[in-house]
MARBA-3410 file (N, C-alpha, C, O; in Angstrom, 1 decimal):
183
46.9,-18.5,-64.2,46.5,-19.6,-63.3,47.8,-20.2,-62.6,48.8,-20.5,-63.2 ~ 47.5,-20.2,-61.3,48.5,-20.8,-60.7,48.7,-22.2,-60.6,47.6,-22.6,-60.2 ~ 49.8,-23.4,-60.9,49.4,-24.7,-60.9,50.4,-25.1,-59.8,51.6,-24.9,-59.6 ~ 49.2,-25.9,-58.8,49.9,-26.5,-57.5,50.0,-27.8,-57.7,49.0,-28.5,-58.1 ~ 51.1,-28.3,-57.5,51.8,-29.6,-57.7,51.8,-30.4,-55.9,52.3,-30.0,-54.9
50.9,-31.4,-56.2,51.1,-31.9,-54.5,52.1,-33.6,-55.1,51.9,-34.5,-56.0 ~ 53.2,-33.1,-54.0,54.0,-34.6,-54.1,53.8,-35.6,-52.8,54.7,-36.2,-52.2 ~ 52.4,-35.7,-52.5,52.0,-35.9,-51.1,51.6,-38.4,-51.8,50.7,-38.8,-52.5 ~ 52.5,-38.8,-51.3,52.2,-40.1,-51.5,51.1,-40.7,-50.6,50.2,-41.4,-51.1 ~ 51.2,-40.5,-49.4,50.1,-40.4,-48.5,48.6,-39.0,-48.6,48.6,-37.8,-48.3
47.5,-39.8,-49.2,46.7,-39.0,-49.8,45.9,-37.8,-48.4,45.1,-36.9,-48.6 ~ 46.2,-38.2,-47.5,45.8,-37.5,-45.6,46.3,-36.4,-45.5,45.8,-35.4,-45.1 ~ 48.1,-36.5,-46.2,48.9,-35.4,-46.2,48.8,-34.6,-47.1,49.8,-33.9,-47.2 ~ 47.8,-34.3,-48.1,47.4,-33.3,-48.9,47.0,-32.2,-48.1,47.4,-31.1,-48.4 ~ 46.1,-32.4,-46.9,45.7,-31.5,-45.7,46.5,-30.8,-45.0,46.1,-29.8,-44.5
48.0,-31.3,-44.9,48.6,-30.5,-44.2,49.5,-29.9,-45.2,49.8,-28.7,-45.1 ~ 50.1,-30.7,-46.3,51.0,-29.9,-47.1,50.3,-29.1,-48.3,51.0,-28.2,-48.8 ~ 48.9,-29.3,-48.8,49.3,-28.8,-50.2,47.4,-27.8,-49.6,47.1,-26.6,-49.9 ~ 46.9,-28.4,-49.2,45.3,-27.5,-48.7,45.8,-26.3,-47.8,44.9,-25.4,-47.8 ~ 46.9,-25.9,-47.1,47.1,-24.6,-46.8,47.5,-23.8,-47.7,47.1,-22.7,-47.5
48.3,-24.0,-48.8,49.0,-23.4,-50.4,47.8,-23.3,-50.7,47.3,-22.2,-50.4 ~ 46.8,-24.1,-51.3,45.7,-23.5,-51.7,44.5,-23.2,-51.0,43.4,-23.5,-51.4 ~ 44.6,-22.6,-49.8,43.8,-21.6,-48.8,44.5,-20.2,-49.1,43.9,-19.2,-49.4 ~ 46.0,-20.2,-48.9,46.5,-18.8,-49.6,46.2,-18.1,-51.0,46.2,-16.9,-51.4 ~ 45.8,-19.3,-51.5,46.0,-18.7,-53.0,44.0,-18.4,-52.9,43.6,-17.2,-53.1
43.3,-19.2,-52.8,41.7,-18.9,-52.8,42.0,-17.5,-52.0,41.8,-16.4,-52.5 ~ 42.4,-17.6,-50.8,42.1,-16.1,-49.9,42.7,-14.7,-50.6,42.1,-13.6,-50.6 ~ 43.8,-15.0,-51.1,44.6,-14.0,-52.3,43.8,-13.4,-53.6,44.2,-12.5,-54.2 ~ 42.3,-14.3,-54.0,41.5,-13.9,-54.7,42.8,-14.6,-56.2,43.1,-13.9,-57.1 ~ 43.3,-16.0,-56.0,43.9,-16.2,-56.9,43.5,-17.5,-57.4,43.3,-18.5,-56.6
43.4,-17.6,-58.8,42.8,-18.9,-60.0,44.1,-19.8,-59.6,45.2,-19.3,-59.7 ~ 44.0,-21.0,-59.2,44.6,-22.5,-59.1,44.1,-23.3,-59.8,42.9,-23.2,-60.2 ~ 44.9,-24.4,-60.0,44.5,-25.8,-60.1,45.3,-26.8,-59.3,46.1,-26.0,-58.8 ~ 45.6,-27.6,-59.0,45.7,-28.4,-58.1,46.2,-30.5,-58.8,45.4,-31.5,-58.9 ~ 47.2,-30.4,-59.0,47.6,-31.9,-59.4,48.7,-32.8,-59.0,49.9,-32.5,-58.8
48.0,-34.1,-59.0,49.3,-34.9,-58.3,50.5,-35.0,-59.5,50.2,-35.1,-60.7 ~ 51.7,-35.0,-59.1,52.7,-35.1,-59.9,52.6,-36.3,-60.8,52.9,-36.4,-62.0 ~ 52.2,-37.2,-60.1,52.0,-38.6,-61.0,50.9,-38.7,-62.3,50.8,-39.6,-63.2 ~ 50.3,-37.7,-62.1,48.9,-37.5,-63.1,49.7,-35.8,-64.1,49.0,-35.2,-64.9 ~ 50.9,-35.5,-63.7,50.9,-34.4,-64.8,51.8,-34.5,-66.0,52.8,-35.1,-66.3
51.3,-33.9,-66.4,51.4,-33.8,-68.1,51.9,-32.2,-68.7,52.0,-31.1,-68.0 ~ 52.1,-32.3,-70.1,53.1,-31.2,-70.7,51.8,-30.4,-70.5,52.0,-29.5,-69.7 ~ 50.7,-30.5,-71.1,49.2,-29.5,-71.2,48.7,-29.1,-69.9,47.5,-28.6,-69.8 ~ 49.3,-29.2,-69.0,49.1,-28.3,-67.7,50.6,-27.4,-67.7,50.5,-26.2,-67.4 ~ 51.7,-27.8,-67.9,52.6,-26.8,-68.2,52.1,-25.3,-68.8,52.3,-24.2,-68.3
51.4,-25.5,-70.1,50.9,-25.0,-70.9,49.9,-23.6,-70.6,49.8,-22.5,-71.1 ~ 49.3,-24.5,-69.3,47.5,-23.7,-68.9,48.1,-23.0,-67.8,47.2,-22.1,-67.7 ~ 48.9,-22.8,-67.0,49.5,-21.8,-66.2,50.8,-21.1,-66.0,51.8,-21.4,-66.5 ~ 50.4,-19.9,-65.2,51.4,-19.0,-65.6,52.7,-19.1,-64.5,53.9,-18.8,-64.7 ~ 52.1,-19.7,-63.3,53.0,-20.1,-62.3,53.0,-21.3,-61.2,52.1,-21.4,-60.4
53.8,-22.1,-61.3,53.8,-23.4,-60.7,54.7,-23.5,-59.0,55.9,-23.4,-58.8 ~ 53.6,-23.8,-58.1,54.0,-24.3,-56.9,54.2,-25.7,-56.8,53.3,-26.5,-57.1 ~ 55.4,-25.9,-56.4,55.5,-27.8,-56.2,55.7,-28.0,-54.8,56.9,-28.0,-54.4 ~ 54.6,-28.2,-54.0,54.2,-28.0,-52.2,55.2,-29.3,-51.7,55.8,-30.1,-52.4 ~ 55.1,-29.2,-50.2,56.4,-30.2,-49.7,55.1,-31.0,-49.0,53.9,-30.9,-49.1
56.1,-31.9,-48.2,55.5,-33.4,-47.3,55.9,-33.3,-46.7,56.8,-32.4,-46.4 ~ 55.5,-34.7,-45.8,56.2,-35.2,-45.1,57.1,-35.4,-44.4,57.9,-35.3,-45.3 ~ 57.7,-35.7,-43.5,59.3,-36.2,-43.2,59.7,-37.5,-43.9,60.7,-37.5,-44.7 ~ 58.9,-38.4,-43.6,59.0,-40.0,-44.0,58.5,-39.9,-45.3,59.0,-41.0,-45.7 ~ 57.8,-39.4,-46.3,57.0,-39.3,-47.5,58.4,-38.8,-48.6,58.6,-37.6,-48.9
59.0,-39.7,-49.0,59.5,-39.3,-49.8,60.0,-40.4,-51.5,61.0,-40.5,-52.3 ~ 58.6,-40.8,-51.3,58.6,-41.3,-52.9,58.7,-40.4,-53.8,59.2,-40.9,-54.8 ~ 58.5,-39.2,-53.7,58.8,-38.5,-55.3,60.2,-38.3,-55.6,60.4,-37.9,-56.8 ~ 61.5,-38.5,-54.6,62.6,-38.6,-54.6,62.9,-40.1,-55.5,64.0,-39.9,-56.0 ~ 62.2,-41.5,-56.0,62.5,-42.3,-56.2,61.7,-42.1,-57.9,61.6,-42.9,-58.8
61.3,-41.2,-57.9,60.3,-40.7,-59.5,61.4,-39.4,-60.1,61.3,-39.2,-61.3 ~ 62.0,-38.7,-59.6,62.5,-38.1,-60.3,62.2,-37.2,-61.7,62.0,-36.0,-61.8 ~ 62.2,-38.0,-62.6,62.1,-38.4,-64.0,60.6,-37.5,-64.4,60.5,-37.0,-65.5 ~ 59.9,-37.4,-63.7,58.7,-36.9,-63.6,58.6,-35.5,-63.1,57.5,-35.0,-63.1 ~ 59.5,-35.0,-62.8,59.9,-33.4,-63.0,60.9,-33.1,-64.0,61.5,-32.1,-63.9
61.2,-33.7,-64.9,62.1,-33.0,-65.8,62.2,-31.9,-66.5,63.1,-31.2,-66.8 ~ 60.9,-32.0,-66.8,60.2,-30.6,-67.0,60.8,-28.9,-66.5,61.1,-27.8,-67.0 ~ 60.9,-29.4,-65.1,61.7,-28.2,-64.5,63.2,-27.5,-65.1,63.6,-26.3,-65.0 ~ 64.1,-28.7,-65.7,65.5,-28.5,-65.8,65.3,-27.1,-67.4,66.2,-26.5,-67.8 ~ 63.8,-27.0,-68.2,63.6,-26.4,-69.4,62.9,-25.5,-69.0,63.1,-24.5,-69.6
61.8,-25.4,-68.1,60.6,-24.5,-68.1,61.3,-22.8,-67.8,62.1,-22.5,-67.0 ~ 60.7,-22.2,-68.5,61.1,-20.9,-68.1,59.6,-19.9,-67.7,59.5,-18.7,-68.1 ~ 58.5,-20.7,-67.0,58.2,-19.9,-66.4,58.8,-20.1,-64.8,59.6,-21.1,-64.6 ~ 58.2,-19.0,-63.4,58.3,-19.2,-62.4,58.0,-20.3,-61.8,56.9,-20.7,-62.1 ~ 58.6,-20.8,-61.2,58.3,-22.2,-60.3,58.7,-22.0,-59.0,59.9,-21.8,-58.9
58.0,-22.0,-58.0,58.1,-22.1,-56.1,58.4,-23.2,-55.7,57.3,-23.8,-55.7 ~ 59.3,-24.0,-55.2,59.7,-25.1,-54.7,59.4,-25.3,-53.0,60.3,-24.9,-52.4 ~ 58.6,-25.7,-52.5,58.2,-26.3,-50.9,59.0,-27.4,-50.3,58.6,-28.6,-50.5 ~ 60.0,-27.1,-49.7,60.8,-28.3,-49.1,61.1,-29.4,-49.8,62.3,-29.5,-49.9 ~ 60.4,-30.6,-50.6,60.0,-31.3,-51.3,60.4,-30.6,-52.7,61.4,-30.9,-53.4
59.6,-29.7,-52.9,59.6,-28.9,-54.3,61.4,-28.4,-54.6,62.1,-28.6,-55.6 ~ 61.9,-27.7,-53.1,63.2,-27.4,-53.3,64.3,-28.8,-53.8,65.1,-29.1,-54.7 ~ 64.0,-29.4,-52.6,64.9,-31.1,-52.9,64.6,-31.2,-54.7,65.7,-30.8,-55.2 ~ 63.9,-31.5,-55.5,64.0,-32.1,-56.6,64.3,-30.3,-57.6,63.9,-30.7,-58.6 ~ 64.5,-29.7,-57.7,64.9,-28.7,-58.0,66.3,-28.3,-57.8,66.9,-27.6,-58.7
66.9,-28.7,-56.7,68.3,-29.1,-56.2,68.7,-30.3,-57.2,69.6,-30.5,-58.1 ~ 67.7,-31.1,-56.8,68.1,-33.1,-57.7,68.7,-32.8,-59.7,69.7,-33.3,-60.3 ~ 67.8,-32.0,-59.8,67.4,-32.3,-60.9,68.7,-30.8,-62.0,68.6,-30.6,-63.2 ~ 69.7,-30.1,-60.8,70.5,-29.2,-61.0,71.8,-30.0,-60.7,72.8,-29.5,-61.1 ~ 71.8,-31.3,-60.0,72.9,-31.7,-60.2,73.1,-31.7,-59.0,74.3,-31.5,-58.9
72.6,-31.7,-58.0,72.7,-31.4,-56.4,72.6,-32.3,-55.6,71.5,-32.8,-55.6 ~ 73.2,-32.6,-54.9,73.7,-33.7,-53.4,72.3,-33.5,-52.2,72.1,-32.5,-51.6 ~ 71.6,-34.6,-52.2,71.1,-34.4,-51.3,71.5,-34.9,-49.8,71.9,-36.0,-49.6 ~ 71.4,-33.9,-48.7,72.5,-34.2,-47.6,71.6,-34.3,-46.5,70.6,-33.6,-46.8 ~ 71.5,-35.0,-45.1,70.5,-35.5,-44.0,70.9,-34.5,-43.1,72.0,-34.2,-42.8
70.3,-34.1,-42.9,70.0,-33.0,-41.3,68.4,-32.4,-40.9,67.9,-31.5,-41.4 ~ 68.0,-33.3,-39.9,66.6,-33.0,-39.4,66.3,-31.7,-38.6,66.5,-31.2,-37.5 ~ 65.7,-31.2,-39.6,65.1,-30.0,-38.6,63.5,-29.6,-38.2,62.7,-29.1,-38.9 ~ 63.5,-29.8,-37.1,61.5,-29.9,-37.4,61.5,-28.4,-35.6,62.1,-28.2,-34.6 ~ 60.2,-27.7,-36.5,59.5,-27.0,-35.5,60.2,-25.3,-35.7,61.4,-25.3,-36.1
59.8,-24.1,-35.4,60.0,-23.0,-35.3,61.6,-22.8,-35.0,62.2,-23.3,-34.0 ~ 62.4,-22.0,-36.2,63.8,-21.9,-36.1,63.9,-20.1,-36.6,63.1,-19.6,-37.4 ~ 65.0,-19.4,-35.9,65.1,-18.1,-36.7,66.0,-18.4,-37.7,66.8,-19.4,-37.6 ~ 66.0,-17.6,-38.5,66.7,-17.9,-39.8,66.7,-16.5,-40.6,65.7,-15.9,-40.7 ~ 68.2,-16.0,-41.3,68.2,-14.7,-41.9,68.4,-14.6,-43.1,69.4,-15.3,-43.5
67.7,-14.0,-43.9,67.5,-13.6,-45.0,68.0,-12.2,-45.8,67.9,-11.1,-45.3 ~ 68.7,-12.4,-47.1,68.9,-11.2,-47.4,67.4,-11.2,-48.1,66.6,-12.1,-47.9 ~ 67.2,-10.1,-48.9,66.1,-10.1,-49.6,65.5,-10.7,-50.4,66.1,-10.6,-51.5 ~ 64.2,-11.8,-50.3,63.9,-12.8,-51.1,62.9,-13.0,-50.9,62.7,-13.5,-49.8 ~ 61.7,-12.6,-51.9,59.8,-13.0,-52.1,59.6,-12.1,-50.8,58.8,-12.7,-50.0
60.1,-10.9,-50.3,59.4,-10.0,-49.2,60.0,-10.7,-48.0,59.1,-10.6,-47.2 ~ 60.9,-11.3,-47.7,61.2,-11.7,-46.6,63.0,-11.0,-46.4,63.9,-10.9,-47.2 ~ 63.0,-10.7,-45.1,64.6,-9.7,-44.9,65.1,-9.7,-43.8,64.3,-9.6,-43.0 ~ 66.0,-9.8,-43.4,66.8,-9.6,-42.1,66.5,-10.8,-41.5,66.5,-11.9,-42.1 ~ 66.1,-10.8,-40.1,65.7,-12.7,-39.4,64.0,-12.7,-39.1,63.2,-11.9,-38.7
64.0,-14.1,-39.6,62.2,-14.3,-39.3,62.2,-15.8,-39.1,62.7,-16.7,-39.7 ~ 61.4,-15.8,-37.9,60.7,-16.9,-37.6,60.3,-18.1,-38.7,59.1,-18.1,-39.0 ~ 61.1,-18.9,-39.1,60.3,-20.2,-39.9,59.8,-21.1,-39.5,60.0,-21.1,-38.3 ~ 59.0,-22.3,-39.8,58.7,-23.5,-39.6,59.4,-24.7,-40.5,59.2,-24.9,-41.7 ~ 60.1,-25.3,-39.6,61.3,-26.5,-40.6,60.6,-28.1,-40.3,60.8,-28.7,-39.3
59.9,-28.4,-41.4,59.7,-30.0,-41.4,60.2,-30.7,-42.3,59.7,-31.2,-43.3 ~ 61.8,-30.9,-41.9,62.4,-32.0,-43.1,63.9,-32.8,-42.5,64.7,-32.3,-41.7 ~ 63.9,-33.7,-43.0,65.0,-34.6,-42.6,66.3,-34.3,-43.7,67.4,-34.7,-43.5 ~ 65.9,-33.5,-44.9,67.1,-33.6,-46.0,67.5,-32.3,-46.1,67.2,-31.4,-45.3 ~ 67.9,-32.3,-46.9,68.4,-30.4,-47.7,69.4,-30.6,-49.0,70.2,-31.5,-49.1
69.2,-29.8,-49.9,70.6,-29.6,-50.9,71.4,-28.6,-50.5,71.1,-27.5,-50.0 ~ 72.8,-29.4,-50.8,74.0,-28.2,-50.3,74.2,-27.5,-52.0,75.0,-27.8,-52.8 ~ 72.8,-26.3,-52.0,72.9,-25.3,-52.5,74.1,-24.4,-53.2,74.1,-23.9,-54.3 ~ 75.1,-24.2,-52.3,76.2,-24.2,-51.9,77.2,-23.8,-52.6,77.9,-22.8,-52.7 ~ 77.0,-25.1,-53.3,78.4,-25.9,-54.4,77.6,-25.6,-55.9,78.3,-25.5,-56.8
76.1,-25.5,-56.2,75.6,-25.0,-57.2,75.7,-23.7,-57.9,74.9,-22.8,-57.6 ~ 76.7,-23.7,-58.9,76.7,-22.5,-59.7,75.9,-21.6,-59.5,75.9,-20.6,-58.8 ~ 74.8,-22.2,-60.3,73.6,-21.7,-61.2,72.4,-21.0,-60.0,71.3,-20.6,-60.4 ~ 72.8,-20.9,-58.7,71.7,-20.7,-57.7,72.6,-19.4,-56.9,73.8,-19.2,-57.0 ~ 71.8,-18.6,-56.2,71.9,-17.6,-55.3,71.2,-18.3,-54.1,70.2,-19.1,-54.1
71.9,-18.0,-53.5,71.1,-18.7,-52.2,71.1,-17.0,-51.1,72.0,-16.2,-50.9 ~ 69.8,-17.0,-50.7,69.2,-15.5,-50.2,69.0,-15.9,-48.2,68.2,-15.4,-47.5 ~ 69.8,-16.6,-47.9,69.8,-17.0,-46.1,71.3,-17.2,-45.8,72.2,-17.7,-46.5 ~ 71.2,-16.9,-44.8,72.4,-17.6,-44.0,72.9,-18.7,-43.6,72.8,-19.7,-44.3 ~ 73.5,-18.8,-42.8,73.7,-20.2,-41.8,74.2,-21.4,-43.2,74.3,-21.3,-44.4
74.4,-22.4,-42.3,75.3,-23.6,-43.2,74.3,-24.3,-43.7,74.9,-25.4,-44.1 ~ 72.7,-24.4,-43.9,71.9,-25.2,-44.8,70.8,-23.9,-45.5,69.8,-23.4,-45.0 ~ 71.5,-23.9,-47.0,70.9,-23.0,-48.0,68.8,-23.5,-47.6,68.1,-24.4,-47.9 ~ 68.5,-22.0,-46.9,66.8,-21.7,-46.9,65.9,-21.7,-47.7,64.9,-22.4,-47.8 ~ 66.5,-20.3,-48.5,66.0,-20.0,-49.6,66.9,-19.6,-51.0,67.9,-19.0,-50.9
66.2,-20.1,-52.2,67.4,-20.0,-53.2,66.8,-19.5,-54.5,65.6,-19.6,-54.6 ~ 67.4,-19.1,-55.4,66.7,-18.8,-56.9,68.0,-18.9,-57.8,69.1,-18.4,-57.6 ~ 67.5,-19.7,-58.8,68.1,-19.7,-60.1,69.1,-18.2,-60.6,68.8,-17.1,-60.2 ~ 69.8,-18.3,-61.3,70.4,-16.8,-61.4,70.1,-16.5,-62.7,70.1,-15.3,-63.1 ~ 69.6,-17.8,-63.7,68.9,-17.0,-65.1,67.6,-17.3,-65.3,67.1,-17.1,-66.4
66.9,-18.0,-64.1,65.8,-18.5,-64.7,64.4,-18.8,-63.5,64.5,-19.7,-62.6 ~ 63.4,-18.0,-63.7,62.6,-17.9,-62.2,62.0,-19.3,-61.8,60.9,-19.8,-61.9 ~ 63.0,-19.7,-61.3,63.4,-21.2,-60.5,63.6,-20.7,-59.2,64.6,-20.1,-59.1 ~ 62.6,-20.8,-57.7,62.6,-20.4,-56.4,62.9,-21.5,-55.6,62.8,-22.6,-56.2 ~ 63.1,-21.5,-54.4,62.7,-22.5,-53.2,63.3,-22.4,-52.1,64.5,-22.2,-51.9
62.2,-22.5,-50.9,62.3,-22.7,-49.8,62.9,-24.0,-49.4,62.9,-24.9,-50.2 ~ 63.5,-24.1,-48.0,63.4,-25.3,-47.5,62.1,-25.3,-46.3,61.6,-26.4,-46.1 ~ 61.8,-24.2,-45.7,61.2,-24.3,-44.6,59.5,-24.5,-45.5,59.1,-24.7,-46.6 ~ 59.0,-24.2,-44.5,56.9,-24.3,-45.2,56.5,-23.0,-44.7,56.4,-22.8,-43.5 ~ 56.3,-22.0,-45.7,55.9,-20.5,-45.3,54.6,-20.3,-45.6,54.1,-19.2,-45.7
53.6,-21.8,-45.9,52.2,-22.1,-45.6,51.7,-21.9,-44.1,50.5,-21.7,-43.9 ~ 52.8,-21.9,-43.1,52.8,-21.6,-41.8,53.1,-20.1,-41.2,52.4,-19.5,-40.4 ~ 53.7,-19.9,-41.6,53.8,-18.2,-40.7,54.4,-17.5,-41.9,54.3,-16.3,-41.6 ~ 55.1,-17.7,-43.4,55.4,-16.8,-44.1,54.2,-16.9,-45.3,54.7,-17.0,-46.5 ~ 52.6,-16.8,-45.2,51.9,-16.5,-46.0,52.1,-16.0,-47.3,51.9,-16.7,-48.3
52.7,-14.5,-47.4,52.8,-13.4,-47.7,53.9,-13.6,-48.8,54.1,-12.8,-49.7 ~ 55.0,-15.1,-48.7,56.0,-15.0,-49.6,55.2,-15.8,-50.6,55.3,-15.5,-51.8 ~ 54.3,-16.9,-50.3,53.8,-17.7,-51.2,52.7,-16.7,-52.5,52.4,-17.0,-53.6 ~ 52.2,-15.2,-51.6,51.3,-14.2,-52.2,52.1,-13.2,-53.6,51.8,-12.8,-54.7 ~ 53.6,-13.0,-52.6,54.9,-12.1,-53.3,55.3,-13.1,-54.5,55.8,-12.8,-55.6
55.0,-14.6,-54.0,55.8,-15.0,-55.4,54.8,-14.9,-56.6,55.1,-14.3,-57.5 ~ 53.4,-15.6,-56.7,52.4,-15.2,-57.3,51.9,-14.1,-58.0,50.9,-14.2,-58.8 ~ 52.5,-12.8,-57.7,52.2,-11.2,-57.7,53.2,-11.7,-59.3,54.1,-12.5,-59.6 ~ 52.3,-10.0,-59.9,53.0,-10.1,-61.2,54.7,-10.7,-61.6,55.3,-11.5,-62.3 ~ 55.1,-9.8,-60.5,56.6,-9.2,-59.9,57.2,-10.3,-59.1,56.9,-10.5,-57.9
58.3,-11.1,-59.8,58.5,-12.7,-58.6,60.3,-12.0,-58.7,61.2,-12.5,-59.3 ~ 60.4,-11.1,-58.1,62.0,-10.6,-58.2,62.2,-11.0,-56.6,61.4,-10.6,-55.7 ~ 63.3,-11.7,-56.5,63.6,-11.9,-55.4,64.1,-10.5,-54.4,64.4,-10.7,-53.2
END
């Protein structure tokens, strides 16, 4: 079972951020469950095999002031997908600087190989922040350019986007879910 984490404080923005992640996953012929970060607990840790933590907003960033409530992530050693949002506290919570630079709307962006994505592809960027990836040991960062894209843990299947591949990269959200989450 796949468990989708919506960090959506405004309950309207479930529709745009976390109901397309689970339209992939129902169309994929894939078992979800679906919970606000504020309502989760160790016994959903437990009941799935892989955890998406979907993004928001621009302005929607109360889960940044909750922290404490992903801790979970700094121990878990199953797979976890980080969504803009999901990436930022997965950065936070590694010891990572969160840095301001707005990027909204269709950008190319190149990739070495990561969740089936390679060379340059069209993303969609809705976010005001980023972690400078960078400076983190413990991370590979799989894009170019000067704000780390996409990134994975180097011992531990810890993923994340910065961009929303709910929008045109379907297929990575399907590649991470597939038995096989090798970057």
């Amino acid at each position: 079972m796949i468990l989708v984490v919506n960090v959506c404080f405004e309950k309207l923005h479930y529709f745009e951020f976390v109901k397309p992640i689970e339209d992939i996953l129902t169309n994929g012929g894939l078992e979800y469950s679906t919970i606000h970060y504020t309502e989760f607990f160790d016994k959903y840790l437990a009941l799935a095999d892989k955890i998406i933590i979907c993004g928001t907003s621009l302005k929607d960033d109360d889960f940044l002031k909750k922290t404490e409530k992903f801790l979970w992530i700094e121990n878990i050693n199953k797979p976890v997908l980080g969504i803009c949002a999901g990436m930022h506290l997965i950065g936070l919570l590694f010891r990572g600087k969160l840095k301001r630079e707005t990027e909204i709307g269709f950008y190319e962006e190149s990739f070495s190989s990561f969740l089936g994505l390679k060379d340059s592809e069209q993303v969609y960027h809705l976010h005001n922040n980023y972690i400078d990836f960078f400076h983190l040991k413990e991370f590979e960062v799989f894009s170019k350019g000067h704000i780390p894209q996409a990134v994975k843990h180097r011992d531990k299947p810890l993923y994340g986007v910065l961009f929303h591949p709910e929008v045109r990269q379907k297929s990575l959200i399907l590649n991470f879910c597939s038995k096989n989450s090798d970057p």
